[in-house]
Each structure stands twice: as structure tokens, then as C-alpha cells.
C-alpha positions as CSV (number, residue, x, y, z in Angstrom):
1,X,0.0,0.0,0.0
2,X,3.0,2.8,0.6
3,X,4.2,2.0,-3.0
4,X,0.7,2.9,-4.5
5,X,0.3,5.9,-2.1
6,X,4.2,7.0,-3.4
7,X,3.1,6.4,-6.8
8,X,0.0,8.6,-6.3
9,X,1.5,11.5,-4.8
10,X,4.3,11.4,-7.2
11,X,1.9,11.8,-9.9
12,X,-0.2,14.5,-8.6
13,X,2.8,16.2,-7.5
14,X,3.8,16.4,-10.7
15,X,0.3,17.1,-12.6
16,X,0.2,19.9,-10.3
17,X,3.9,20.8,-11.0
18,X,3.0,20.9,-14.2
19,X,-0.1,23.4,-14.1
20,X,1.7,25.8,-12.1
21,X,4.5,26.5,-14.5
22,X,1.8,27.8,-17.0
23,X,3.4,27.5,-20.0
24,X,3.4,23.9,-19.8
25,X,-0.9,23.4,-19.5
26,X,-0.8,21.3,-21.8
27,X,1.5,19.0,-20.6
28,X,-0.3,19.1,-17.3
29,X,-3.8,18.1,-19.3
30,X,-1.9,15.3,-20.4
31,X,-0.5,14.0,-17.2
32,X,-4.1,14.7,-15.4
33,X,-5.5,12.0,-17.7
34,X,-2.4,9.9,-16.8
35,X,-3.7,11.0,-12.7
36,X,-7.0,10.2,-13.2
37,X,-6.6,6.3,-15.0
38,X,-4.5,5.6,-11.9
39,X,-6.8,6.9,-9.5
40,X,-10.4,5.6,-10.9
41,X,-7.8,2.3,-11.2
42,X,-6.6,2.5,-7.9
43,X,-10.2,3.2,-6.4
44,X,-11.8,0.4,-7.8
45,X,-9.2,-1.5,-6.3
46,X,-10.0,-0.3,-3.0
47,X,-13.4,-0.6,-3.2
48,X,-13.3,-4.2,-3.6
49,X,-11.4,-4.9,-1.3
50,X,-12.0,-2.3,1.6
51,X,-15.4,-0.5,1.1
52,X,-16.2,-2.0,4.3
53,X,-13.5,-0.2,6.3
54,X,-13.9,3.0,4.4
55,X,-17.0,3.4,2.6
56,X,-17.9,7.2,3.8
57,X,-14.5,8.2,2.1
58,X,-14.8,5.9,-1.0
59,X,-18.8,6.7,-1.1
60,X,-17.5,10.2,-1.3
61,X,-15.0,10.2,-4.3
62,X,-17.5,8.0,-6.6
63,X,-20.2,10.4,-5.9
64,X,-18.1,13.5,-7.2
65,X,-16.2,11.5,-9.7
66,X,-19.2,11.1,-11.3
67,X,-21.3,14.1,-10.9
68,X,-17.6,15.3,-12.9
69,X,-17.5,13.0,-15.5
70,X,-21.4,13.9,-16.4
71,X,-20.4,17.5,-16.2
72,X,-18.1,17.3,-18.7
73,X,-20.4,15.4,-20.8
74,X,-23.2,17.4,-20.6
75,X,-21.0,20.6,-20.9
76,X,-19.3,19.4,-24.2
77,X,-22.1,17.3,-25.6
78,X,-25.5,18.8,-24.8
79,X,-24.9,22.7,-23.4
80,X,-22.1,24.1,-26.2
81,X,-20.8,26.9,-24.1
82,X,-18.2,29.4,-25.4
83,X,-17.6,30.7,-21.4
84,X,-14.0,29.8,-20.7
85,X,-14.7,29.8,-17.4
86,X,-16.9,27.4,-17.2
87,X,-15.1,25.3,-19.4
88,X,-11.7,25.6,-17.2
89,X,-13.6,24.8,-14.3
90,X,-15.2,21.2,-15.2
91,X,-12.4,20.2,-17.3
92,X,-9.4,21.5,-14.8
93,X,-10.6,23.0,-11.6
94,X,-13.1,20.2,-10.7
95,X,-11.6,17.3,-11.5
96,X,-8.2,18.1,-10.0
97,X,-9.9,19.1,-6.5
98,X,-11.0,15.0,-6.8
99,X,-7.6,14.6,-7.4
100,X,-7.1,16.1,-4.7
101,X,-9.5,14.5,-2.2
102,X,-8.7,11.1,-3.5
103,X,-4.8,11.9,-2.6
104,X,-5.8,12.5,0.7
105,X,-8.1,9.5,0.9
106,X,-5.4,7.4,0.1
107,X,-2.6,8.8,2.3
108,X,-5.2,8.3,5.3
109,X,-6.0,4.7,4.4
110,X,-2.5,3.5,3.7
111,X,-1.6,5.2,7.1
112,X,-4.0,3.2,8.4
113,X,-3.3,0.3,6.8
114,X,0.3,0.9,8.0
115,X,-0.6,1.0,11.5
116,X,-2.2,-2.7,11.3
């Protein structure tokens, strides 16, 4: 479990690296679809096999991964908005705050996991 929760935070780490130094965005998009196959991976993993020790937190991240992922459908599909805004929101803003939570999510569970 410390290996995946290395692996996790050196991916975010550098996804987030990576937005930061501006000019590289688009290398950051990149590496945030890189970040978020890992995580959805990851999560599934853990849900299998410990959704019974930490279903509030895993409950949690599915919910808003998916409210997300149907946000950025419905934005791009359905409602064809020209607000940039709006459009950096859902397609940065949002999904790296899941990023985000699910970092934590992890760190606390492999702590935990590390205690046993």
C-alpha cells in the first residue's frame, strides 16, 4: 500500500507541478488523464477490497467523480458553451480538486493500513 500511495502522490505532484508552471498546461492536461486512470484504477481496487472499512470516504469520491465525469459530458455534448470559465472549471478545476481529495483519501488509508 505505501508504494501505491508513493506512486500517487508522485503523480499529482507532478500534474500539479506541471499546471503551475503555466506554459506547460498542456503538458499538465496530459499527465491529469495519466492521474486520473490511476486513480479511478486505484479506487476500484480499493473498493473491492475495503469498502467496508472506508466506505464514507470511498462513497465520497465516486459520488463527485461522477457528478464530474457527467459534467463534462453534458458541458461538451449537450450545453455548447463558449464561457472559458466554465469550461476551465469542469475540465481543470473540478476534477483536480478530486484529485485532490482522493490523494488524501489514500494517504489516510495507507496510514492506516500501516498502522495494522
Amino acid at each position: 500500500m505505501k508504494q501505491v500511495n508513493y506512486i500517487n502522490i508522485l503523480l499529482y505532484g507532478i500534474t500539479l507541478t506541471f499546471y503551475i508552471m503555466f506554459f506547460t498546461i498542456f503538458i499538465a492536461m496530459m499527465l491529469q488523464v495519466v492521474l486520473g486512470i490511476y486513480q479511478v484504477l486505484l479506487a476500484l481496487i480499493l473498493t473491492y477490497k475495503f469498502y467496508a472499512k472506508f466506505k464514507n470516504f470511498l462513497l465520497k469520491y465516486w459520488i463527485s467523480a461522477t457528478i464530474s465525469l457527467t459534467a463534462i459530458y453534458f458541458l461538451n455534448q449537450i450545453f455548447k458553451t463558449n464561457n472559458d470559465f466554465i469550461q476551465i472549471s469542469v475540465m481543470l478545476i473540478i476534477p483536480m480538486s478530486i484529485a485532490t481529495y482522493f490523494t488524501i483519501t489514500l494517504n489516510k488509508i495507507a496510514k492506516t493500513y500501516e498502522k495494522k
